[in-house]
N, C-alpha and C positions, 0 to 999 in steps of 0.2 A: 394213740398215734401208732402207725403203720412202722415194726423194726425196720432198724435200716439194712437191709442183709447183707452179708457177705459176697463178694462179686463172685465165688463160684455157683450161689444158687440164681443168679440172673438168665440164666441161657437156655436155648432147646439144646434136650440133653442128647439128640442123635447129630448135631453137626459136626462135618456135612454128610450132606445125606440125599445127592441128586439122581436123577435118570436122564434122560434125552431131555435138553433144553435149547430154545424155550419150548416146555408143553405146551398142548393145546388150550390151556385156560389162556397161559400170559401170552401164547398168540395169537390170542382172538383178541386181547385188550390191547395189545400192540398194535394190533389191524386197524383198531378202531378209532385208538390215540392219531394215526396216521393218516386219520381220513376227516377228524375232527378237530383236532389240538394243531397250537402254532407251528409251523415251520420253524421257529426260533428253537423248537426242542431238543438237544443235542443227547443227552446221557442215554438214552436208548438204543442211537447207533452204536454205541461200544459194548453195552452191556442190555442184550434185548432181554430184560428181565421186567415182570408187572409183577410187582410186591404188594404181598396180603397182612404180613402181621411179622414183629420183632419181638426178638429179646435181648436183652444186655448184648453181647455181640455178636449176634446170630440171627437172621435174617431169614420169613419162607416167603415165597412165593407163591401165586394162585394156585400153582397145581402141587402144594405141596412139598416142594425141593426145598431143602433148608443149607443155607450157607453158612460160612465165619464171613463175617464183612470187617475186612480190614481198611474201608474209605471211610466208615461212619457219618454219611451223609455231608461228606469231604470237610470232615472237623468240625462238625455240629454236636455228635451223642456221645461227648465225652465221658458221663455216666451212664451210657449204654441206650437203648430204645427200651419203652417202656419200663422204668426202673421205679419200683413202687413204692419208693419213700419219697420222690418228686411227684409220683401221679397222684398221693395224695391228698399232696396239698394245692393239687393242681386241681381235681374236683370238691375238693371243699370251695376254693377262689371263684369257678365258676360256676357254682351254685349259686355265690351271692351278689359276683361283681366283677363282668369281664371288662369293662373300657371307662378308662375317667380323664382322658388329658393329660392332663399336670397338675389336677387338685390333688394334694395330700391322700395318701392311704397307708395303712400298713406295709401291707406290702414294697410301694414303692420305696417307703424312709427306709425299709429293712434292708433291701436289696443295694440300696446308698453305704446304708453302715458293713454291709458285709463286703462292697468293696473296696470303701476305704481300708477294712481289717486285712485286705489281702494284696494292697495296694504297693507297688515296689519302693524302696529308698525312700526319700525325702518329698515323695509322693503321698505319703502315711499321713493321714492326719492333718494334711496340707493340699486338699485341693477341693474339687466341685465336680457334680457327674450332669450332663445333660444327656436325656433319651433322645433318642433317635426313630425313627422308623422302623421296618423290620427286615433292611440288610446293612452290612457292612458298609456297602456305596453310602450311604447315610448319615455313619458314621462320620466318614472320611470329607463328605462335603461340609459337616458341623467344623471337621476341624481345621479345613481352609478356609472357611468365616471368621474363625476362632483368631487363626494365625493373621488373616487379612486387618482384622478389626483389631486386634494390640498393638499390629506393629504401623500399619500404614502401607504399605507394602502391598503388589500386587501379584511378583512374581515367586515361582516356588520351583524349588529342588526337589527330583527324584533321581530314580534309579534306572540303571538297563537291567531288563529282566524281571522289574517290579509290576505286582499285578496292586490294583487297590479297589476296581469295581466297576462297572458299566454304567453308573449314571456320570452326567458330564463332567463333571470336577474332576470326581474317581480317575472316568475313563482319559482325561488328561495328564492324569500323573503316570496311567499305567502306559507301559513302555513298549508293546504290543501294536504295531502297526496296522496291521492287519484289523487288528479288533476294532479299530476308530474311524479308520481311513474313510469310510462310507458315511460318518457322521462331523466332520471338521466344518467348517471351523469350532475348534474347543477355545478351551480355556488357553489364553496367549498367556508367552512369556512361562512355560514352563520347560524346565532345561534339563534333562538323564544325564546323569555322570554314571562314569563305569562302576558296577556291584563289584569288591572283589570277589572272584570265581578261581584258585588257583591252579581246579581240574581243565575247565575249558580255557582258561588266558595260557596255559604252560607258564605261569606262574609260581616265582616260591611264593608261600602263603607273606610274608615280609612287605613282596615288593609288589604284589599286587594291591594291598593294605596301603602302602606307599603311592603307588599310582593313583588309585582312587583317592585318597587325601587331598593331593594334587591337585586335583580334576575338580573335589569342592572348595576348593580354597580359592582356586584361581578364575572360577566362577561366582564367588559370591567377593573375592578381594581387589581381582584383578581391573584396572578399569576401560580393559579391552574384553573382558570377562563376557558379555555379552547380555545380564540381567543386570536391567538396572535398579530394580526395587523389590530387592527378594523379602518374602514376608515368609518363610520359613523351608524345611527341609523337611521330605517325609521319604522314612525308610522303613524297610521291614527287616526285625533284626533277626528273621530267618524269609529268605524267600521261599513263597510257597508255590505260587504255579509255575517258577523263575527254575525251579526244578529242586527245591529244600537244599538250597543254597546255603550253609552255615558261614556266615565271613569270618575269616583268620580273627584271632583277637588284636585289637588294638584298634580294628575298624568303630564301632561304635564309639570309643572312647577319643576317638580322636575327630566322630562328627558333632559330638557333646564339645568338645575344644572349638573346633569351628564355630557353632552353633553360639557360645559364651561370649568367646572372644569378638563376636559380630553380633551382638544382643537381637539375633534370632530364636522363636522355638523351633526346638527340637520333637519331633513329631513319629512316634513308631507304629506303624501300623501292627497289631497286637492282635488281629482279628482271626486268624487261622491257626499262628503259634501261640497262644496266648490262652490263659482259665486251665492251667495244668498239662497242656501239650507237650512241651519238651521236655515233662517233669522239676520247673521249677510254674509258680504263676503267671509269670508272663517273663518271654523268651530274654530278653535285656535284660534279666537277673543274671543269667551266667555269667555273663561280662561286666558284672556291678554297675551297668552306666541304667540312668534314670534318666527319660524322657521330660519334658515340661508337657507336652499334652500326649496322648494313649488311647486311639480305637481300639472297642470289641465289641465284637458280635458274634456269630457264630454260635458256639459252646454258652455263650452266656444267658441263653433264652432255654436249657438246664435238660430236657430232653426235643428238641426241635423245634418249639415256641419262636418266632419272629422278632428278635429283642436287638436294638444297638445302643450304642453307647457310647460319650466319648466323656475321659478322665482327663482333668487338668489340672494346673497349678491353681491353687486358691486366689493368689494374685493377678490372674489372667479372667477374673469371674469381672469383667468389666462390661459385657453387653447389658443391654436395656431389658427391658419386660419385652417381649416377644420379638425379639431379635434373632432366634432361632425360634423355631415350632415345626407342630408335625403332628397331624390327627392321631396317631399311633404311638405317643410317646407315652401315654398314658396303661399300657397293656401288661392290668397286673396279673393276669395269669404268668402269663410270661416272667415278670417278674417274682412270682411265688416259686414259679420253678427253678429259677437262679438263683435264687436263696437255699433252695432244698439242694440244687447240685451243689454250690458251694461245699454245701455241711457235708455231704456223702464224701465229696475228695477229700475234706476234712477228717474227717470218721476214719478210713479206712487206708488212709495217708498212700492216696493214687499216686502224688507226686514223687515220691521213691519206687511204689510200685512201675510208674512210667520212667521213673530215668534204670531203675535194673532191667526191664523188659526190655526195652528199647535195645538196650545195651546187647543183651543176648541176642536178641534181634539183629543189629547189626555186627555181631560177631561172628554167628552163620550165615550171612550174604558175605561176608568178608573172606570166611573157607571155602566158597565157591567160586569167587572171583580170583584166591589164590591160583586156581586150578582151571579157571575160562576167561580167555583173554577180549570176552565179549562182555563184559561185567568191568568196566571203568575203571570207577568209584564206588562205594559206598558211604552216606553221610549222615548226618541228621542229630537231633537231640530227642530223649527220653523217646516217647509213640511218634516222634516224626523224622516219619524214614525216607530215604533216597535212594537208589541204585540208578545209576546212568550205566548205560549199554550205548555200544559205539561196534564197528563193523570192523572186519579185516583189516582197513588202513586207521583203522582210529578214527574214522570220524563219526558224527552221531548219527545211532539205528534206532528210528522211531518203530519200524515193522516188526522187529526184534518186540519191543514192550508190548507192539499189539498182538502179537500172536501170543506172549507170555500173560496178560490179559486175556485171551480169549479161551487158552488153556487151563488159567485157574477158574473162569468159570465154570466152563464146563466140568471141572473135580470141585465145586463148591464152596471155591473161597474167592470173594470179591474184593478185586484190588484196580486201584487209579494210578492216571499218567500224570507227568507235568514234563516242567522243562521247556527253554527256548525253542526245543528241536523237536518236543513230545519224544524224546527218549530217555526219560527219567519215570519208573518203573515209585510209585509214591503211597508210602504204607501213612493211614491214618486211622488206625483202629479205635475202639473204646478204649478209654484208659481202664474200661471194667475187663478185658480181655487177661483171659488165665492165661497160666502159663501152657496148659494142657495145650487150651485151642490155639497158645499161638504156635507150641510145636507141630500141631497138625499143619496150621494154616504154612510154616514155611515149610513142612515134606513137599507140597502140592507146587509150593513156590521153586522151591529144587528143584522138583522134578523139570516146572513145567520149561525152565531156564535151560535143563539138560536136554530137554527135548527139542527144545525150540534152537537153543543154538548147535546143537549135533545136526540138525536138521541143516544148519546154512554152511556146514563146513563142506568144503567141497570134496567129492570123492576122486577115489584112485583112479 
Protein backbone atom coordinates (compact mmCIF):
# COMPACT_ATOMS: atom_id res chain seq x y z
CA UNK A 1 0.00 0.00 0.00
CA UNK A 2 0.91 3.52 -1.29
CA UNK A 3 1.99 5.82 2.36
CA UNK A 4 -0.29 8.15 2.98
CA UNK A 5 1.87 11.44 2.81
CA UNK A 6 1.96 14.25 4.49
CA UNK A 7 0.09 17.30 2.93
CA UNK A 8 3.13 19.26 2.43
CA UNK A 9 4.67 16.66 -0.08
CA UNK A 10 1.41 16.88 -2.24
CA UNK A 11 2.22 20.00 -4.36
CA UNK A 12 4.26 21.59 -7.24
CA UNK A 13 6.89 22.89 -5.41
CA UNK A 14 7.32 26.29 -7.63
CA UNK A 15 3.65 27.59 -6.89
CA UNK A 16 2.84 30.13 -8.28
CA UNK A 17 4.72 30.43 -10.95
CA UNK A 18 3.05 32.37 -14.14
CA UNK A 19 3.96 34.52 -17.20
CA UNK A 20 1.39 36.29 -19.53
CA UNK A 21 -1.97 34.41 -19.47
CA UNK A 22 -3.72 32.77 -20.89
CA UNK A 23 -0.46 31.38 -23.11
CA UNK A 24 -0.69 30.27 -26.28
CA UNK A 25 -1.36 26.58 -25.51
CA UNK A 26 -4.68 27.25 -23.24
CA UNK A 27 -5.48 29.78 -26.06
CA UNK A 28 -5.66 27.70 -28.56
CA UNK A 29 -7.80 25.18 -26.35
CA UNK A 30 -9.96 27.91 -25.45
CA UNK A 31 -10.49 28.79 -29.13
CA UNK A 32 -11.45 25.57 -29.70
CA UNK A 33 -13.64 24.91 -26.58
CA UNK A 34 -15.57 28.07 -28.20
CA UNK A 35 -16.02 26.89 -31.47
CA UNK A 36 -16.95 23.27 -30.29
CA UNK A 37 -18.21 22.76 -26.73
CA UNK A 38 -21.76 23.97 -25.36
CA UNK A 39 -22.70 27.41 -24.96
CA UNK A 40 -24.08 26.33 -21.53
CA UNK A 41 -20.00 26.64 -20.66
CA UNK A 42 -19.62 29.35 -18.14
CA UNK A 43 -16.08 28.95 -15.96
CA UNK A 44 -13.87 29.92 -18.75
CA UNK A 45 -15.46 33.40 -19.01
CA UNK A 46 -13.99 34.32 -15.63
CA UNK A 47 -11.03 32.41 -15.44
CA UNK A 48 -9.66 31.70 -19.32
CA UNK A 49 -7.42 28.92 -18.08
CA UNK A 50 -7.19 25.01 -20.08
CA UNK A 51 -5.68 22.90 -17.22
CA UNK A 52 -3.05 20.11 -17.94
CA UNK A 53 -2.27 18.37 -14.66
CA UNK A 54 -2.71 18.98 -10.51
CA UNK A 55 -1.34 18.53 -7.35
CA UNK A 56 -2.68 18.59 -3.83
CA UNK A 57 -3.34 22.31 -4.17
CA UNK A 58 -1.64 23.64 -7.04
CA UNK A 59 -2.74 23.61 -10.23
CA UNK A 60 -0.70 23.98 -14.17
CA UNK A 61 -1.91 24.72 -16.98
CA UNK A 62 -1.07 23.77 -20.88
CA UNK A 63 1.52 26.12 -21.00
CA UNK A 64 3.07 25.48 -18.06
CA UNK A 65 1.87 28.34 -15.28
CA UNK A 66 1.40 26.77 -12.05
CA UNK A 67 -1.22 28.19 -9.57
CA UNK A 68 -2.43 27.85 -5.70
CA UNK A 69 -6.21 26.92 -6.45
CA UNK A 70 -8.04 28.05 -3.66
CA UNK A 71 -11.82 27.04 -5.51
CA UNK A 72 -10.82 23.20 -5.51
CA UNK A 73 -13.02 22.48 -8.29
CA UNK A 74 -15.69 24.62 -6.21
CA UNK A 75 -15.46 21.92 -3.22
CA UNK A 76 -14.78 18.72 -4.87
CA UNK A 77 -10.61 18.12 -4.00
CA UNK A 78 -10.89 18.24 -0.40
CA UNK A 79 -7.76 16.02 -0.28
CA UNK A 80 -6.25 17.77 -3.01
CA UNK A 81 -5.98 16.74 -6.97
CA UNK A 82 -4.29 13.71 -7.49
CA UNK A 83 -3.43 12.73 -3.97
CA UNK A 84 -1.82 9.11 -4.19
CA UNK A 85 -3.04 7.27 -1.34
CA UNK A 86 -6.78 7.79 -3.18
CA UNK A 87 -5.31 7.11 -6.59
CA UNK A 88 -4.29 4.12 -5.51
CA UNK A 89 -6.81 2.50 -4.77
CA UNK A 90 -8.49 4.12 -7.41
CA UNK A 91 -6.26 1.96 -10.06
CA UNK A 92 -6.49 -1.03 -8.37
CA UNK A 93 -10.80 -0.67 -8.52
CA UNK A 94 -10.38 0.02 -12.10
CA UNK A 95 -8.43 -2.47 -13.03
CA UNK A 96 -11.02 -4.99 -11.92
CA UNK A 97 -14.30 -3.36 -11.73
CA UNK A 98 -15.69 -0.03 -12.72
CA UNK A 99 -19.75 -0.15 -12.72
CA UNK A 100 -22.28 -2.64 -10.92
CA UNK A 101 -25.62 -0.84 -10.09
CA UNK A 102 -26.60 -1.75 -6.72
CA UNK A 103 -25.26 -5.31 -6.55
CA UNK A 104 -23.22 -5.59 -3.44
CA UNK A 105 -19.23 -4.89 -3.71
CA UNK A 106 -16.61 -4.12 -1.45
CA UNK A 107 -16.32 -1.15 -1.95
CA UNK A 108 -19.76 -0.01 -2.06
CA UNK A 109 -20.64 -1.72 1.85
CA UNK A 110 -17.10 0.10 2.88
CA UNK A 111 -18.00 3.46 1.66
CA UNK A 112 -21.72 2.72 3.64
CA UNK A 113 -19.69 1.91 6.87
CA UNK A 114 -17.24 4.67 6.57
CA UNK A 115 -20.13 7.00 6.45
CA UNK A 116 -22.09 5.83 9.01
CA UNK A 117 -18.43 6.12 11.27
CA UNK A 118 -18.48 9.81 10.40
CA UNK A 119 -22.18 10.34 10.37
CA UNK A 120 -23.45 13.41 12.82
CA UNK A 121 -25.61 12.81 16.19
CA UNK A 122 -28.24 10.45 16.45
CA UNK A 123 -27.58 9.84 12.75
CA UNK A 124 -24.65 7.35 13.87
CA UNK A 125 -25.62 4.06 13.53
CA UNK A 126 -29.12 4.95 12.86
CA UNK A 127 -29.78 5.40 9.25
CA UNK A 128 -29.46 3.99 5.44
CA UNK A 129 -27.27 5.70 2.45
CA UNK A 130 -28.94 5.43 -1.07
CA UNK A 131 -26.47 6.49 -4.16
CA UNK A 132 -27.32 8.69 -6.42
CA UNK A 133 -26.01 9.69 -9.76
CA UNK A 134 -22.94 11.92 -10.19
CA UNK A 135 -24.22 15.47 -8.99
CA UNK A 136 -25.48 16.87 -5.99
CA UNK A 137 -29.04 17.74 -8.03
CA UNK A 138 -29.33 13.94 -7.61
CA UNK A 139 -28.91 13.86 -4.49
CA UNK A 140 -31.27 16.48 -3.57
CA UNK A 141 -34.23 15.07 -6.01
CA UNK A 142 -33.53 11.35 -3.85
CA UNK A 143 -34.38 13.48 -0.95
CA UNK A 144 -37.69 15.07 -2.09
CA UNK A 145 -38.95 11.51 -3.00
CA UNK A 146 -37.66 10.59 0.28
CA UNK A 147 -39.45 13.38 2.14
CA UNK A 148 -42.58 13.22 -0.39
CA UNK A 149 -43.08 9.31 0.23
CA UNK A 150 -42.90 9.38 4.41
CA UNK A 151 -44.90 11.99 4.78
CA UNK A 152 -47.57 12.30 2.17
CA UNK A 153 -46.92 15.65 1.54
CA UNK A 154 -46.22 17.48 -1.68
CA UNK A 155 -45.07 20.76 -0.78
CA UNK A 156 -41.56 21.91 0.40
CA UNK A 157 -39.57 24.64 2.29
CA UNK A 158 -36.72 26.53 1.27
CA UNK A 159 -34.66 29.29 1.42
CA UNK A 160 -33.84 32.86 -0.30
CA UNK A 161 -30.30 32.67 -1.37
CA UNK A 162 -30.31 28.73 -1.35
CA UNK A 163 -28.76 27.13 -4.35
CA UNK A 164 -29.46 23.01 -4.40
CA UNK A 165 -28.91 22.30 -8.30
CA UNK A 166 -30.12 22.54 -11.80
CA UNK A 167 -32.17 19.58 -12.36
CA UNK A 168 -35.99 20.15 -11.76
CA UNK A 169 -36.62 19.48 -8.11
CA UNK A 170 -33.16 20.94 -7.36
CA UNK A 171 -33.76 23.79 -9.48
CA UNK A 172 -37.08 24.41 -7.63
CA UNK A 173 -35.93 24.69 -4.32
CA UNK A 174 -33.16 26.86 -5.54
CA UNK A 175 -34.17 30.54 -5.01
CA UNK A 176 -32.35 32.05 -8.14
CA UNK A 177 -34.84 33.47 -10.50
CA UNK A 178 -32.92 33.89 -13.05
CA UNK A 179 -31.51 30.43 -13.25
CA UNK A 180 -35.19 28.85 -13.74
CA UNK A 181 -37.20 31.27 -15.16
CA UNK A 182 -36.50 29.88 -18.85
CA UNK A 183 -37.44 26.38 -17.64
CA UNK A 184 -40.94 26.80 -15.25
CA UNK A 185 -43.28 25.36 -14.85
CA UNK A 186 -41.17 23.56 -11.75
CA UNK A 187 -42.11 21.82 -9.15
CA UNK A 188 -45.46 23.72 -7.53
CA UNK A 189 -46.14 24.57 -4.09
CA UNK A 190 -42.57 25.32 -3.02
CA UNK A 191 -42.31 28.35 -0.64
CA UNK A 192 -38.44 30.49 0.20
CA UNK A 193 -38.64 32.04 3.59
CA UNK A 194 -35.91 34.51 4.32
CA UNK A 195 -32.08 32.79 5.06
CA UNK A 196 -30.91 34.80 8.18
CA UNK A 197 -28.16 37.19 6.48
CA UNK A 198 -27.46 39.78 9.46
CA UNK A 199 -24.74 41.71 6.96
CA UNK A 200 -27.07 42.19 4.02
CA UNK A 201 -30.90 42.38 6.28
CA UNK A 202 -29.02 45.19 8.65
CA UNK A 203 -29.87 42.85 11.07
CA UNK A 204 -28.79 42.02 14.74
CA UNK A 205 -27.85 38.41 14.25
CA UNK A 206 -30.97 37.64 17.12
CA UNK A 207 -33.60 39.21 15.18
CA UNK A 208 -32.85 38.16 12.05
CA UNK A 209 -32.82 34.33 13.54
CA UNK A 210 -36.06 35.63 14.80
CA UNK A 211 -37.67 36.78 11.63
CA UNK A 212 -36.77 33.99 9.76
CA UNK A 213 -38.30 31.47 12.52
CA UNK A 214 -41.32 33.46 11.79
CA UNK A 215 -41.50 33.24 8.26
CA UNK A 216 -41.27 28.97 8.89
CA UNK A 217 -43.47 28.63 11.31
CA UNK A 218 -46.11 30.70 9.89
CA UNK A 219 -45.83 28.90 6.71
CA UNK A 220 -45.89 25.62 7.63
CA UNK A 221 -48.58 26.43 10.93
CA UNK A 222 -50.33 29.28 9.68
CA UNK A 223 -53.52 28.29 7.97
CA UNK A 224 -53.45 31.45 5.68
CA UNK A 225 -49.81 30.17 5.43
CA UNK A 226 -50.08 29.46 2.05
CA UNK A 227 -48.71 25.48 1.67
CA UNK A 228 -50.96 23.29 2.20
CA UNK A 229 -49.10 20.01 2.38
CA UNK A 230 -45.67 20.50 3.23
CA UNK A 231 -43.66 17.28 3.17
CA UNK A 232 -40.44 18.85 4.34
CA UNK A 233 -37.80 21.79 4.66
CA UNK A 234 -34.56 21.86 2.94
CA UNK A 235 -31.67 24.20 4.05
CA UNK A 236 -28.16 24.58 3.79
CA UNK A 237 -26.66 24.96 7.09
CA UNK A 238 -23.95 27.18 5.41
CA UNK A 239 -25.01 28.74 2.10
CA UNK A 240 -22.73 28.42 -0.48
CA UNK A 241 -23.49 30.12 -3.74
CA UNK A 242 -26.08 32.40 -1.39
CA UNK A 243 -22.57 33.97 -0.65
CA UNK A 244 -21.04 31.40 2.62
CA UNK A 245 -23.75 32.69 4.38
CA UNK A 246 -23.12 31.22 8.17
CA UNK A 247 -26.65 31.86 10.05
CA UNK A 248 -26.48 33.24 13.67
CA UNK A 249 -26.99 30.32 16.00
CA UNK A 250 -30.11 29.24 17.11
CA UNK A 251 -31.22 29.23 13.45
CA UNK A 252 -30.95 25.65 12.80
CA UNK A 253 -31.98 24.68 15.97
CA UNK A 254 -34.98 26.30 15.98
CA UNK A 255 -35.90 24.74 12.13
CA UNK A 256 -35.20 21.09 13.88
CA UNK A 257 -38.08 22.68 16.66
CA UNK A 258 -40.33 23.52 13.70
CA UNK A 259 -39.56 20.61 11.78
CA UNK A 260 -40.49 18.09 15.30
CA UNK A 261 -43.07 19.94 16.42
CA UNK A 262 -44.93 19.52 12.69
CA UNK A 263 -43.62 15.77 12.18
CA UNK A 264 -41.72 17.03 9.08
CA UNK A 265 -38.10 15.97 8.01
CA UNK A 266 -35.61 18.15 8.39
CA UNK A 267 -33.43 18.10 5.30
CA UNK A 268 -29.68 19.90 5.13
CA UNK A 269 -28.23 20.11 2.02
CA UNK A 270 -24.58 18.95 3.10
CA UNK A 271 -23.13 18.95 -0.53
CA UNK A 272 -20.66 21.81 -0.63
CA UNK A 273 -20.05 22.36 3.24
CA UNK A 274 -20.07 19.18 4.17
CA UNK A 275 -16.82 15.78 4.25
CA UNK A 276 -14.62 18.19 6.21
CA UNK A 277 -15.20 21.72 4.82
CA UNK A 278 -15.93 23.87 7.74
CA UNK A 279 -13.56 21.68 9.64
CA UNK A 280 -16.12 19.72 11.55
CA UNK A 281 -17.79 16.59 8.98
CA UNK A 282 -20.55 18.11 8.07
CA UNK A 283 -21.54 21.81 8.60
CA UNK A 284 -24.70 21.19 11.43
CA UNK A 285 -22.09 19.93 13.85
CA UNK A 286 -21.33 23.34 14.94
CA UNK A 287 -24.64 23.95 15.99
CA UNK A 288 -25.14 20.35 17.34
CA UNK A 289 -28.46 20.11 15.47
CA UNK A 290 -28.80 16.71 13.35
CA UNK A 291 -30.78 16.52 10.31
CA UNK A 292 -33.40 13.38 9.57
CA UNK A 293 -32.14 13.10 6.05
CA UNK A 294 -28.32 14.68 4.54
CA UNK A 295 -27.16 15.20 0.86
CA UNK A 296 -23.52 14.82 -0.39
CA UNK A 297 -21.80 14.95 -3.10
CA UNK A 298 -19.05 16.84 -4.09
CA UNK A 299 -15.90 16.04 -1.79
CA UNK A 300 -17.47 12.61 -1.41
CA UNK A 301 -16.33 10.95 -4.89
CA UNK A 302 -12.53 11.48 -2.79
CA UNK A 303 -10.50 13.10 -5.63
CA UNK A 304 -13.24 14.38 -8.41
CA UNK A 305 -15.01 10.94 -9.12
CA UNK A 306 -18.80 11.67 -9.82
CA UNK A 307 -20.46 10.31 -6.52
CA UNK A 308 -23.91 11.41 -4.68
CA UNK A 309 -25.56 10.40 -1.86
CA UNK A 310 -28.32 10.92 0.26
CA UNK A 311 -28.06 9.87 4.29
CA UNK A 312 -31.22 9.23 6.30
CA UNK A 313 -32.95 8.16 9.33
CA UNK A 314 -33.14 4.30 9.40
CA UNK A 315 -36.74 4.66 10.11
CA UNK A 316 -37.50 6.60 6.95
CA UNK A 317 -35.93 3.45 4.89
CA UNK A 318 -39.66 2.68 3.87
CA UNK A 319 -39.53 2.83 -0.11
CA UNK A 320 -39.98 -0.47 -2.17
CA UNK A 321 -37.34 -2.13 -4.29
CA UNK A 322 -36.60 0.43 -7.06
CA UNK A 323 -38.42 3.20 -5.86
CA UNK A 324 -35.37 5.35 -6.32
CA UNK A 325 -32.66 4.13 -9.11
CA UNK A 326 -30.10 5.54 -11.26
CA UNK A 327 -27.61 3.73 -13.76
CA UNK A 328 -24.66 5.40 -11.79
CA UNK A 329 -25.44 4.45 -8.45
CA UNK A 330 -23.31 1.55 -8.71
CA UNK A 331 -19.68 3.58 -9.33
CA UNK A 332 -17.22 1.85 -7.26
CA UNK A 333 -14.31 3.68 -8.43
CA UNK A 334 -15.72 6.51 -7.01
CA UNK A 335 -16.55 4.83 -4.20
CA UNK A 336 -13.04 3.44 -3.36
CA UNK A 337 -11.98 6.82 -3.57
CA UNK A 338 -14.43 8.15 -0.76
CA UNK A 339 -13.21 5.54 1.28
CA UNK A 340 -9.53 6.47 0.85
CA UNK A 341 -10.40 10.25 1.26
CA UNK A 342 -12.17 9.62 4.17
CA UNK A 343 -9.06 7.95 5.89
CA UNK A 344 -6.55 10.75 4.59
CA UNK A 345 -8.78 13.54 6.50
CA UNK A 346 -8.75 10.95 9.09
CA UNK A 347 -4.82 10.19 9.14
CA UNK A 348 -3.87 13.57 9.18
CA UNK A 349 -6.72 15.10 11.15
CA UNK A 350 -7.70 17.86 8.14
CA UNK A 351 -10.56 18.81 10.17
CA UNK A 352 -8.52 20.91 12.84
CA UNK A 353 -6.13 21.52 10.15
CA UNK A 354 -9.24 23.24 8.34
CA UNK A 355 -11.00 24.95 11.33
CA UNK A 356 -7.09 26.57 12.33
CA UNK A 357 -6.49 27.67 8.65
CA UNK A 358 -9.54 28.84 8.04
CA UNK A 359 -9.29 30.72 10.97
CA UNK A 360 -6.00 32.48 10.00
CA UNK A 361 -7.45 32.91 6.98
CA UNK A 362 -10.20 34.85 7.97
CA UNK A 363 -8.13 36.83 10.42
CA UNK A 364 -6.12 38.32 7.56
CA UNK A 365 -9.14 39.49 5.40
CA UNK A 366 -10.42 40.80 8.56
CA UNK A 367 -6.99 43.24 8.85
CA UNK A 368 -7.62 44.40 5.60
CA UNK A 369 -11.17 45.08 5.89
CA UNK A 370 -10.15 46.91 9.16
CA UNK A 371 -8.38 49.28 6.99
CA UNK A 372 -10.75 49.17 3.45
CA UNK A 373 -14.07 50.12 3.73
CA UNK A 374 -14.68 48.01 0.46
CA UNK A 375 -14.28 44.82 2.27
CA UNK A 376 -17.91 44.22 4.17
CA UNK A 377 -17.81 41.23 5.98
CA UNK A 378 -15.85 38.62 6.30
CA UNK A 379 -17.30 35.00 7.15
CA UNK A 380 -17.21 31.50 6.98
CA UNK A 381 -16.19 28.28 8.78
CA UNK A 382 -12.82 26.17 8.79
CA UNK A 383 -11.72 26.23 4.28
CA UNK A 384 -15.08 28.05 3.72
CA UNK A 385 -14.48 31.41 3.29
CA UNK A 386 -16.33 34.62 2.43
CA UNK A 387 -15.46 38.27 1.88
CA UNK A 388 -18.37 40.42 0.52
CA UNK A 389 -17.31 43.80 -1.13
CA UNK A 390 -19.90 46.62 -1.37
CA UNK A 391 -19.00 50.21 -3.15
CA UNK A 392 -18.72 53.66 -1.66
CA UNK A 393 -22.62 53.78 -0.48
CA UNK A 394 -22.53 50.33 0.89
CA UNK A 395 -24.29 48.65 -1.46
CA UNK A 396 -22.96 45.41 -3.39
CA UNK A 397 -19.76 45.59 -5.90
CA UNK A 398 -19.73 42.49 -7.89
CA UNK A 399 -16.92 44.46 -10.36
CA UNK A 400 -14.96 44.97 -7.34
CA UNK A 401 -14.69 40.68 -6.93
CA UNK A 402 -14.20 40.45 -10.68
CA UNK A 403 -11.29 42.50 -11.11
CA UNK A 404 -9.91 41.05 -7.71
CA UNK A 405 -10.51 37.54 -9.50
CA UNK A 406 -8.87 38.54 -12.49
CA UNK A 407 -5.88 39.97 -10.61
CA UNK A 408 -5.27 36.83 -8.68
CA UNK A 409 -5.09 35.07 -11.57
CA UNK A 410 -2.95 36.74 -13.43
CA UNK A 411 -0.23 36.47 -9.93
CA UNK A 412 -1.26 32.72 -9.76
CA UNK A 413 -3.74 32.06 -7.39
CA UNK A 414 -7.19 30.85 -8.36
CA UNK A 415 -9.97 32.02 -6.48
CA UNK A 416 -14.30 32.07 -7.09
CA UNK A 417 -17.37 34.30 -6.58
CA UNK A 418 -20.73 33.83 -5.03
CA UNK A 419 -23.24 35.73 -3.40
CA UNK A 420 -26.97 37.16 -4.35
CA UNK A 421 -25.09 40.06 -6.00
CA UNK A 422 -21.86 38.03 -7.24
CA UNK A 423 -20.12 40.20 -4.74
CA UNK A 424 -18.84 37.71 -2.51
CA UNK A 425 -15.17 37.09 -3.03
CA UNK A 426 -15.40 32.73 -2.00
CA UNK A 427 -12.21 30.70 -0.81
CA UNK A 428 -12.68 26.87 -1.16
CA UNK A 429 -9.37 25.54 -1.09
CA UNK A 430 -7.94 21.87 -0.33
CA UNK A 431 -8.15 21.06 3.04
CA UNK A 432 -4.57 19.69 1.92
CA UNK A 433 -3.53 23.48 1.48
CA UNK A 434 -0.30 24.47 3.91
CA UNK A 435 0.12 26.88 5.66
CA UNK A 436 3.10 28.21 3.29
CA UNK A 437 0.79 28.20 0.18
CA UNK A 438 -2.02 29.70 1.99
CA UNK A 439 0.26 32.65 3.05
CA UNK A 440 1.40 33.16 -0.38
CA UNK A 441 -2.04 32.60 -1.75
CA UNK A 442 -3.54 35.69 0.55
CA UNK A 443 -0.19 38.17 -0.21
CA UNK A 444 -1.66 37.97 -3.93
CA UNK A 445 -5.29 38.26 -2.30
CA UNK A 446 -4.07 41.67 -0.43
CA UNK A 447 -2.43 42.84 -2.89
CA UNK A 448 -4.76 42.27 -5.48
CA UNK A 449 -7.87 43.91 -2.92
CA UNK A 450 -5.41 47.07 -2.53
CA UNK A 451 -5.08 47.34 -6.08
CA UNK A 452 -8.32 46.92 -7.18
CA UNK A 453 -10.11 49.10 -4.59
CA UNK A 454 -7.22 51.97 -4.52
CA UNK A 455 -7.94 51.83 -8.09
CA UNK A 456 -12.01 52.96 -7.58
CA UNK A 457 -11.18 55.49 -4.96
CA UNK A 458 -11.62 58.58 -6.41
CA UNK A 459 -8.89 61.10 -7.01
CA UNK A 460 -8.21 64.70 -5.89
Amino acid sequence: MVDSPPIGDLHFDDAPNVGSVPGPESQELLDKQREIDSSAVAYPEDIPVAFDEGKGATVRDADGNTFIDMFGGIGVLNVGHANPYVLEAVHEQADKLVHTVDFPTEARLELIEKLDEIAPGNLQGNNRVVFGGPTGSDAIEAAIKLAKYNTGGDGLIAFRGAYHGATSGALSLTSNTGAKEHYTPLLSDVVHAPYPNPFEQGKAPDEAVEHALEEVTAIVEDPYGGLANPAGIFVEPIQGEGGVVVPPEGFLAGLREIADENDLPLIFDEIQAGMGRTGEWWAGEHEGVTPDIMTTAKALGGIGFPLSATIYREDLDTWGSGDHAGTYRGHVVAMRAGSRAIEYIQQHDLLAHARDLGANIRARLREIADGNSHLGEVRGRGLFVGAEFVDGDGNPDSDLVDAIQQYCYEHGVLVWTAGRHGNVLRLLPPLVLTDDLADTALDVVADAISHVTTAEQPTA
